[in-house]
C-alpha positions as CSV (number, residue, x, y, z in Angstrom):
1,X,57.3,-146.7,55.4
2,X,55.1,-145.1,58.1
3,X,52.3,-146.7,59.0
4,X,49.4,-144.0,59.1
5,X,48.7,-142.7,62.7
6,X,51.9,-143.8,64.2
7,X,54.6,-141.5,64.4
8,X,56.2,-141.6,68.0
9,X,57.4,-144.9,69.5
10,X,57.8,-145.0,73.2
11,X,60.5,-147.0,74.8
12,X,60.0,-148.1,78.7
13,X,63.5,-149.0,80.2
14,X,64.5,-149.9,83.9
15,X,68.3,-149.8,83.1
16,X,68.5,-153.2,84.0
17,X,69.9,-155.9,82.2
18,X,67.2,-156.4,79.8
19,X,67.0,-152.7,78.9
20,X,69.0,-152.8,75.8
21,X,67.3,-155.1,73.7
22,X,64.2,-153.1,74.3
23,X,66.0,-149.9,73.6
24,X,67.4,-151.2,70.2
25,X,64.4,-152.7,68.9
26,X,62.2,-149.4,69.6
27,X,65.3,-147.9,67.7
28,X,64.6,-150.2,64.9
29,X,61.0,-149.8,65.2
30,X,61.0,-146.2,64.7
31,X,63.8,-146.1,62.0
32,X,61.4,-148.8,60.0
33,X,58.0,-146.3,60.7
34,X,60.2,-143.4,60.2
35,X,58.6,-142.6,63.5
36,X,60.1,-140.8,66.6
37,X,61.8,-142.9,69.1
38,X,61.4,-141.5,73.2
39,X,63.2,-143.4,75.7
40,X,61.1,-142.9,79.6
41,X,62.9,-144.2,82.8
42,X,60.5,-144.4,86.3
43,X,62.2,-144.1,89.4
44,X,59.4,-145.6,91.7
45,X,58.4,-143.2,94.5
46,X,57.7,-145.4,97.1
47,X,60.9,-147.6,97.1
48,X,62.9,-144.1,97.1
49,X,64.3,-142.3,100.3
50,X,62.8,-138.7,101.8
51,X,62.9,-136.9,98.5
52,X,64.9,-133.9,100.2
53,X,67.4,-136.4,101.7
54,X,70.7,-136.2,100.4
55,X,70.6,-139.3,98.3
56,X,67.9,-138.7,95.7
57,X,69.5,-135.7,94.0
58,X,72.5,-138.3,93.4
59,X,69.8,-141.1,92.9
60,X,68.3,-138.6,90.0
61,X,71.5,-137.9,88.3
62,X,73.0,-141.8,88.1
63,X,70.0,-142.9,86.6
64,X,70.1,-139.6,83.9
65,X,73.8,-141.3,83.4
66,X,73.0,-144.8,82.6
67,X,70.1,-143.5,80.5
68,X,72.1,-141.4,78.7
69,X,74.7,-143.9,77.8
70,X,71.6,-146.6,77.3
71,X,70.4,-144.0,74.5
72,X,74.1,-144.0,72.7
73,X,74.7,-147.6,72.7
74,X,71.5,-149.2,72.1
75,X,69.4,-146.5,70.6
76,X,72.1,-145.7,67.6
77,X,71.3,-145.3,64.4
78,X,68.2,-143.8,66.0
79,X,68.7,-140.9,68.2
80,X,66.2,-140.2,70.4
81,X,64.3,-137.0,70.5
82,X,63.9,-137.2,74.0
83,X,65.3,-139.4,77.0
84,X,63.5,-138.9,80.4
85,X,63.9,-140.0,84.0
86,X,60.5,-139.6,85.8
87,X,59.4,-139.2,89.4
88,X,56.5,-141.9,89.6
89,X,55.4,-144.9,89.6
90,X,57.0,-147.0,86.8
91,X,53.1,-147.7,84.5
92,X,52.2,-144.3,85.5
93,X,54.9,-142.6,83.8
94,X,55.4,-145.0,80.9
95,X,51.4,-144.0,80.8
96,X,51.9,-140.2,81.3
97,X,54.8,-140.0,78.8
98,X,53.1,-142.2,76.0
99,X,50.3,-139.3,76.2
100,X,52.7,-136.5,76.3
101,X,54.5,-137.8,73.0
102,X,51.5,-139.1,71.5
103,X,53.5,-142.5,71.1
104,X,51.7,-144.9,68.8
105,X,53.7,-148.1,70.2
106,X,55.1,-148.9,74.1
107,X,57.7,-151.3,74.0
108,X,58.5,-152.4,76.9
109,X,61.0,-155.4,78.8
110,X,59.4,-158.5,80.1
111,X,60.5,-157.8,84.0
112,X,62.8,-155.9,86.0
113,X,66.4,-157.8,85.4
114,X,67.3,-161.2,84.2
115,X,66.9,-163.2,81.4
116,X,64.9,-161.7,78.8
117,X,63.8,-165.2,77.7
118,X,62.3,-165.9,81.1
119,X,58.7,-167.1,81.2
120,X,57.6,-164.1,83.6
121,X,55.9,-160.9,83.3
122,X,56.8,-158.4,85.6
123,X,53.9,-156.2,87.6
124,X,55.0,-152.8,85.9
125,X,54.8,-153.9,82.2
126,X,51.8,-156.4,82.9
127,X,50.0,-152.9,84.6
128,X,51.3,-151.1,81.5
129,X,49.5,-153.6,78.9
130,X,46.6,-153.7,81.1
131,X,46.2,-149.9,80.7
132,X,47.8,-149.1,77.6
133,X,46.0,-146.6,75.3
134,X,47.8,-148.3,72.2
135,X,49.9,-151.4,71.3
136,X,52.3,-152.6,73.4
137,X,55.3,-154.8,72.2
138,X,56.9,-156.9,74.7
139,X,60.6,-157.6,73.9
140,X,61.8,-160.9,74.8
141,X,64.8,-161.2,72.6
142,X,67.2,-159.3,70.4
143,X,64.3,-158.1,67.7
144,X,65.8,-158.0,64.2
145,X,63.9,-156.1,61.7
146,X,62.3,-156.9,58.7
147,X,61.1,-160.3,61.1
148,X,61.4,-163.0,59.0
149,X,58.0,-164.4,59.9
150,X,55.0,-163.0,61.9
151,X,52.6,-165.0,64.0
152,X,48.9,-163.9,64.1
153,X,46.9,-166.3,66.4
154,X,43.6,-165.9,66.1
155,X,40.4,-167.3,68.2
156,X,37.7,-165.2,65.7
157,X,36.6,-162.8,68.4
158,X,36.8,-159.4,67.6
159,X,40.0,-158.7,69.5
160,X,41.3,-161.0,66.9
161,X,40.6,-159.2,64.3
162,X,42.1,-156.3,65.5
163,X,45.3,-157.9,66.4
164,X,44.8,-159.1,62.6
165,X,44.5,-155.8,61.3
166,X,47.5,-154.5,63.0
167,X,49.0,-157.2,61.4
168,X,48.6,-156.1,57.9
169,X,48.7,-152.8,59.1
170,X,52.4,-153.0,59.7
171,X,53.4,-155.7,57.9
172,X,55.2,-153.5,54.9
173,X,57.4,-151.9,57.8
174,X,58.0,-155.0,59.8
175,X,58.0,-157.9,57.4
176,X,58.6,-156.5,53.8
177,X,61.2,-154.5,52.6
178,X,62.3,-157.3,50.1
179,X,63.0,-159.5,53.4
180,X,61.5,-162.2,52.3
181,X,59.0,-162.0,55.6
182,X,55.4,-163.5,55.8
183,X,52.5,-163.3,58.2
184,X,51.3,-166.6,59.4
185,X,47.5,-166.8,60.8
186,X,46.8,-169.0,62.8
187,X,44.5,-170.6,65.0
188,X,44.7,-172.9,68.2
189,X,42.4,-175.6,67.7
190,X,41.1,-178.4,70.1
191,X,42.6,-181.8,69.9
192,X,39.7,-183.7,68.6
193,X,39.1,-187.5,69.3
194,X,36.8,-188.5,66.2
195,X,36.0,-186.4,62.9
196,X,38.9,-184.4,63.1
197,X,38.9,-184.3,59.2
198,X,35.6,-182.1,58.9
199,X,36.9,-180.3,62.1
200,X,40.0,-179.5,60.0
201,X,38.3,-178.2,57.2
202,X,35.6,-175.9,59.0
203,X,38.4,-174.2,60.8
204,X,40.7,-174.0,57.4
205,X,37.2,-172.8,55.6
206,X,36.9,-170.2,58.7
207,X,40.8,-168.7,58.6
208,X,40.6,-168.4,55.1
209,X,37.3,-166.1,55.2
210,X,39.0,-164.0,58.6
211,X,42.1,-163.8,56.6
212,X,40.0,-162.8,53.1
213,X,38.3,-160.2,55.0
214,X,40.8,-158.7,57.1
215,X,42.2,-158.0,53.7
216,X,39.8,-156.2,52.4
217,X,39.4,-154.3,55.4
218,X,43.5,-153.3,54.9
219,X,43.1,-152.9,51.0
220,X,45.7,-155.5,50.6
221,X,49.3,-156.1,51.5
222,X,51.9,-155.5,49.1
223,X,55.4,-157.9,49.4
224,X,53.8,-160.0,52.3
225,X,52.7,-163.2,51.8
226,X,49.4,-164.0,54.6
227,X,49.3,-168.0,55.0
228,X,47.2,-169.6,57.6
229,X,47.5,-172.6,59.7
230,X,46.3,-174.6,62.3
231,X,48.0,-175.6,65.4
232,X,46.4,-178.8,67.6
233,X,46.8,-178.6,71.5
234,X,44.4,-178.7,74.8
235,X,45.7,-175.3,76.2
236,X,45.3,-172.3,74.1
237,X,48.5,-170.5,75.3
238,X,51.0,-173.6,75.4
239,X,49.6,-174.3,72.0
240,X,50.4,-170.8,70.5
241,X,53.7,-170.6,72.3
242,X,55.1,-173.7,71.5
243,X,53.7,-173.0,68.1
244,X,56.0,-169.8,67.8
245,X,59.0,-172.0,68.9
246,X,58.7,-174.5,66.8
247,X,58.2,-172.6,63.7
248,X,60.9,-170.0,64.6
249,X,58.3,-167.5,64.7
250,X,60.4,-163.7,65.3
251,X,56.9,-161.7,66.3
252,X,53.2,-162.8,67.5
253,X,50.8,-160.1,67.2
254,X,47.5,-160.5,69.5
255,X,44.1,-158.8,70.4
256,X,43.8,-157.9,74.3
257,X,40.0,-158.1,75.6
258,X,38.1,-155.7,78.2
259,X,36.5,-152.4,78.3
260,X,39.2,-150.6,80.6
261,X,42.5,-152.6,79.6
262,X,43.5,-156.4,79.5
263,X,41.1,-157.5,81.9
264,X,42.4,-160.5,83.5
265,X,40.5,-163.5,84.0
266,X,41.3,-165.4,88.0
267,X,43.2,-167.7,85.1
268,X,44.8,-165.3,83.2
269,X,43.5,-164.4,79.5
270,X,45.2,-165.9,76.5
271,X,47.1,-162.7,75.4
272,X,48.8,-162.3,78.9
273,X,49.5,-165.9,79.1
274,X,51.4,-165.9,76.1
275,X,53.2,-163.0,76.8
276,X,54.4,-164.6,79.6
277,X,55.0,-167.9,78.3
278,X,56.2,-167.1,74.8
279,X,60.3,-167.2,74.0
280,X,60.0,-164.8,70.9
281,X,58.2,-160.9,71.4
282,X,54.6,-160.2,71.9
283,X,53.0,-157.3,70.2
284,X,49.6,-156.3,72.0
285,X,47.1,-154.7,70.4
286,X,45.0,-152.5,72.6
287,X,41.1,-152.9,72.1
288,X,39.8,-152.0,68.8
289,X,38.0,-149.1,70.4
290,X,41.1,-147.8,72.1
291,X,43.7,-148.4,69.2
292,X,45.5,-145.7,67.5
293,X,44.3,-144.2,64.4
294,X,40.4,-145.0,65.7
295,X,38.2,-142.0,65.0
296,X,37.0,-140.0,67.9
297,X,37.8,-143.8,70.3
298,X,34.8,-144.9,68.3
299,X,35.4,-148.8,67.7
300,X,36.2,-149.1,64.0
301,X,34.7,-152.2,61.7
């Protein structure tokens, strides 16, 4: 079931509370891509001691520990082909390691300890989907795989249509399986106060086309049923996420914008808000021209 161009999945852990969720469902991940899994621990520089006092060495070897025993509990029936503590700052290494291992996901925990559920984003996986080379998943909960259903929201930007098309990309390994799963697109509409019949249909007319073309683009998707829908709010990112809760969505996939990362906007773009604000898991794809499995980083149609 491997989905062409990925075949290393990185997981980002701080041995925290929330690591093990993130750990299992990179396991899971890479068992259903038939993909490596690499587990990469940071132990940030600058919150360390002298590096030749006495205490690092001992600083260095607990965290090889608890890594260790993170990889046998969470990671089984996956084991890892490598498991790494690194000297740096935590979205630098995850960054260095992703390139060493040519990972074609980063799955990553919400924030450094707590609940999992939380709505927060923590600043070393917010700078790792900022700067991530390829998709990010954001594990907010126990991830069971095949998901039962799959969330695409969609604004008909071109980031959109990426997230779309790594949608169908992996919906045979995520979704299908004989699962039963199914990709929902979707698309956050204004509340409208007169006419919102013709609204209605322009917007069904336009997912059906997105969705109809996306499809061609993927050649199809065998065992996954692609429905669309429309979801009425004000706010684009409490619309989606209250979307995903209330129709027990297990995965949103979405398009990130900007040239160098997930440029932020002084209000936050829509992809980071809903990572932050969404109960199930996020998966981020980078920008079309930045993906995995582009030719040469040349933007692909």
């Amino acid at each position: 079931m491997a989905a062409e161009g990925i075949r290393s999945v990185l997981a980002a852990t701080d041995l925290g509370p929330a690591s093990e969720p993130v750990v299992a469902a990179a396991a899971a991940l890479a068992r259903r891509l038939d993909a490596e899994l690499h587990l990469v621990h940071a132990l940030e520089i600058e919150r360390l001691p002298d590096l030749e006092h006495p205490s690092f060495p001992a600083r260095i070897r607990q965290a090889e520990e608890l890594l260790a025993e993170l990889r046998r509990r969470a990671a089984a029936p996956v084991p890892p082909a490598s498991a790494v503590v690194v000297n740096h700052a935590a979205h630098q290494a995850v960054e260095d390691r992703a390139r060493e291992v040519a990972a074609g996901i980063i799955v990553v925990g919400p924030h450094r300890g707590g609940d999992v559920g939380a709505h927060f984003l923590g600043t070393s996986a917010d700078r790792v989907i900022r700067t991530a080379q390829v998709p990010v998943l954001v594990v907010r909960r126990a991830l069971a795989l095949p998901v039962a259903r799959m969330g695409v929201p969609t604004d008909f930007s071109e980031p959109s249509h990426g997230a779309m098309d790594l949608a169908l990309r992996l919906a045979e390994p995520l979704a299908g399986g004989g699962g039963g799963g199914e990709i929902v697109v979707f698309h956050a509409a204004w509340v409208v106060e007169q006419d919102e019949a013709a609204a209605r249909a322009t917007l069904e007319s336009s997912l059906e086309k997105a969705v109809k073309t996306a499809l061609e683009r993927a050649g199809g998707v065998a065992g996954v049923p692609v429905r669309t829908a429309l979801a009425w709010g004000v706010s684009p990112v409490k619309t989606i996420a209250r979307y995903a809760e209330e129709h027990q969505l297990d995965l949103l996939v979405m398009g990130t914008h900007g040239h160098g990362g997930l440029r932020r906007m002084i209000a936050g773009s829509v992809a980071s808000g809903v990572a932050r604000q969404a109960t199930c898991s996020v998966l981020l794809a980078a920008p079309r021209s930045r993906a995995v499995g582009g030719e040469d980083g040349r933007e692909r149609a």
